[in-house]
Backbone bond lengths (Angstrom), bond angles and torsions (degrees), N, CA, C in turn:
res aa  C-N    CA-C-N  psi(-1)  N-CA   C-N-CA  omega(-1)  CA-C   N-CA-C  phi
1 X - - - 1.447 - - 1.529 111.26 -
2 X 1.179 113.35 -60.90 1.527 120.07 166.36 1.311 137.18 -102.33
3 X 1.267 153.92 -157.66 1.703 138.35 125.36 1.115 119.44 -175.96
4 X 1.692 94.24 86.66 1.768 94.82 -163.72 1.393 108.33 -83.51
5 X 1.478 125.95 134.60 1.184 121.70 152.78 1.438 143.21 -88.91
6 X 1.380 130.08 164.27 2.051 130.34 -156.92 1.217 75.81 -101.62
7 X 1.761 104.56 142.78 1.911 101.32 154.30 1.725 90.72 -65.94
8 X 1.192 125.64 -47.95 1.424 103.56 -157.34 1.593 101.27 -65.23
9 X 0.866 151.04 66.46 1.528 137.48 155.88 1.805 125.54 84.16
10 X 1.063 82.58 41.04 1.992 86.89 -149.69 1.966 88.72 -126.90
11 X 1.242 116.79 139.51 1.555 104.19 142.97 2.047 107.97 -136.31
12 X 0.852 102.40 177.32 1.696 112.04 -177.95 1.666 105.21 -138.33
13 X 1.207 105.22 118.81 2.226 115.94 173.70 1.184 112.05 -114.94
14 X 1.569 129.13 111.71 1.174 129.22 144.88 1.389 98.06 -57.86
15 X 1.433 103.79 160.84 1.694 128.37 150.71 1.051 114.69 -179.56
16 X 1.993 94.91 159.31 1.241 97.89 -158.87 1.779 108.59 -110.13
17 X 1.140 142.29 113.46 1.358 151.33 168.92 1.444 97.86 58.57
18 X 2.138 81.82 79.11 1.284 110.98 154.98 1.509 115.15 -111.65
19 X 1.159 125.53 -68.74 1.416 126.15 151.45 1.523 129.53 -102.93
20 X 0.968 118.26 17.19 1.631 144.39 -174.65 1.300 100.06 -167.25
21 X 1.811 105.56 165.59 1.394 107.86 149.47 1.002 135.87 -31.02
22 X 1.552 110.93 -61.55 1.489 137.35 160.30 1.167 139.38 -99.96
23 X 1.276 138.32 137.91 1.664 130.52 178.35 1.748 104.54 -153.06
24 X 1.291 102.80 162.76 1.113 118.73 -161.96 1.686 101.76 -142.44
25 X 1.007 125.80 94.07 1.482 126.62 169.70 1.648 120.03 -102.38
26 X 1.256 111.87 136.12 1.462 124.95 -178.14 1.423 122.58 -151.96
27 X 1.205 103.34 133.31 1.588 106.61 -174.76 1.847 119.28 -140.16
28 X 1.065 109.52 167.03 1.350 123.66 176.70 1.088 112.49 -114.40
29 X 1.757 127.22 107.82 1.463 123.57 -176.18 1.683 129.87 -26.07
30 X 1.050 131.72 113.79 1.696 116.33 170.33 1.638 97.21 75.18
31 X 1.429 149.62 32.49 1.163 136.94 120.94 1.308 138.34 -152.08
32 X 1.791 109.93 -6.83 1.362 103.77 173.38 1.603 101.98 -149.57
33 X 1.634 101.92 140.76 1.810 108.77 -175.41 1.582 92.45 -118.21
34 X 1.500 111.87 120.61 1.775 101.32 179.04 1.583 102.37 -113.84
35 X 1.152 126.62 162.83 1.550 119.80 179.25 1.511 107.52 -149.69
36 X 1.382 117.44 126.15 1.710 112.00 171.43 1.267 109.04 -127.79
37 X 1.291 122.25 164.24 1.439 124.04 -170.59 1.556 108.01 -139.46
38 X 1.157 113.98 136.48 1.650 127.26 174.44 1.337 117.75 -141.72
39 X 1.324 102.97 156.27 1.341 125.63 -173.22 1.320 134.70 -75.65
40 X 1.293 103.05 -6.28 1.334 125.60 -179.68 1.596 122.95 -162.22
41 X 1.502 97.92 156.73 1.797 96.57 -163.86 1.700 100.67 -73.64
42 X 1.235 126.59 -43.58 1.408 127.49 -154.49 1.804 88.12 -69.83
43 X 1.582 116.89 -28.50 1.730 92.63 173.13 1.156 115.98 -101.02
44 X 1.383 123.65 -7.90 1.665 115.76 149.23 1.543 107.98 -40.47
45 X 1.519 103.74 -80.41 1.195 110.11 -162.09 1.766 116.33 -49.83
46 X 1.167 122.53 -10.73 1.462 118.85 175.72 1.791 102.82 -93.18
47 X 1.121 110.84 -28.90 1.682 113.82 -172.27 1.769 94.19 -76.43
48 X 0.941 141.99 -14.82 1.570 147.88 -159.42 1.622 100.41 -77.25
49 X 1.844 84.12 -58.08 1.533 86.25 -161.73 1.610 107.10 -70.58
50 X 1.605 113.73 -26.92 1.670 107.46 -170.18 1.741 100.24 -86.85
51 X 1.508 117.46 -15.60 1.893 107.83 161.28 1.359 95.68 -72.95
52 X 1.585 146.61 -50.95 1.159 127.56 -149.80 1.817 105.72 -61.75
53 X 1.425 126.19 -30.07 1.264 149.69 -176.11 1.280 99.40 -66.24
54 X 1.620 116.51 -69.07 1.254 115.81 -159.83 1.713 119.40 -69.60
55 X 1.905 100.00 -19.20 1.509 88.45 176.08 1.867 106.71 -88.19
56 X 1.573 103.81 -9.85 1.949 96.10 178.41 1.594 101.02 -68.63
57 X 1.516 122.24 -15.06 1.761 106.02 178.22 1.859 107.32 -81.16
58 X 1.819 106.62 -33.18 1.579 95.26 -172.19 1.489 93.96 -84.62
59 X 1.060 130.93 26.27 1.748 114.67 159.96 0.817 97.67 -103.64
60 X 1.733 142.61 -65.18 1.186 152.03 -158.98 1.879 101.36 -43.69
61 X 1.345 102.67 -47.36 1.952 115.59 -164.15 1.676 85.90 -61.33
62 X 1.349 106.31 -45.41 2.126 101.12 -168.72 1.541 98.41 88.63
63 X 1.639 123.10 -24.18 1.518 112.11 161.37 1.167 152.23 1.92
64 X 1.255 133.83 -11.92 1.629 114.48 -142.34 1.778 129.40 -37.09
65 X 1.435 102.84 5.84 1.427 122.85 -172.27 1.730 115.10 -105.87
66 X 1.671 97.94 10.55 1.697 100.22 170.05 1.513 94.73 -125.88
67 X 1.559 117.87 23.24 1.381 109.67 165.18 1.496 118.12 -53.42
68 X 1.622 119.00 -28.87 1.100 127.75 -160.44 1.665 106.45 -84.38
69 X 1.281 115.36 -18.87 1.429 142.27 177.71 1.516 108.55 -75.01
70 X 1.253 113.30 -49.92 1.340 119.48 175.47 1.714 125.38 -78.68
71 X 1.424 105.04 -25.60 1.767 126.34 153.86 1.329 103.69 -39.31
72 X 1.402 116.21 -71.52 1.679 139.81 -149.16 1.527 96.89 -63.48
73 X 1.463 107.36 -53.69 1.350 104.67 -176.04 1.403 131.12 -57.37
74 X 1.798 106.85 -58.74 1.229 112.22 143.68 1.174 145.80 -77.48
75 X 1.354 132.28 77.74 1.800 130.75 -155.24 1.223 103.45 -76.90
């Protein structure tokens, strides 16, 4: 449906009935692939905008060691 990409190394994918209704995949080049799935678009579409947020803080940190921080948040 979408596939925005980070200049810094990052992209974020909605889609729609890929392994769920809904899914949301996002990653950080060369170390982390995260994936969540929902049941519906109106909570896709609200979980998008607070992953699109939550992965601009683990780029911004340069971290790769609050990946586990960013897991927790988004399960």
């Amino acid at each position: 449906m979408l596939d925005e990409e980070h200049v810094d190394g990052a992209r974020i994918t909605p889609e729609r009935d890929a392994h769920a209704p809904w899914s949301i995949t996002c990653g950080v080049y060369g170390w982390m692939v995260h994936t969540r799935f929902f049941s519906s678009q109106d909570e896709a579409a609200a979980e998008l905008e607070r992953m699109r947020e939550g992965l601009e803080i683990l780029l911004s940190s340069g971290d790769e060691s609050r990946f586990s921080e960013f897991v927790a948040q988004f399960p």
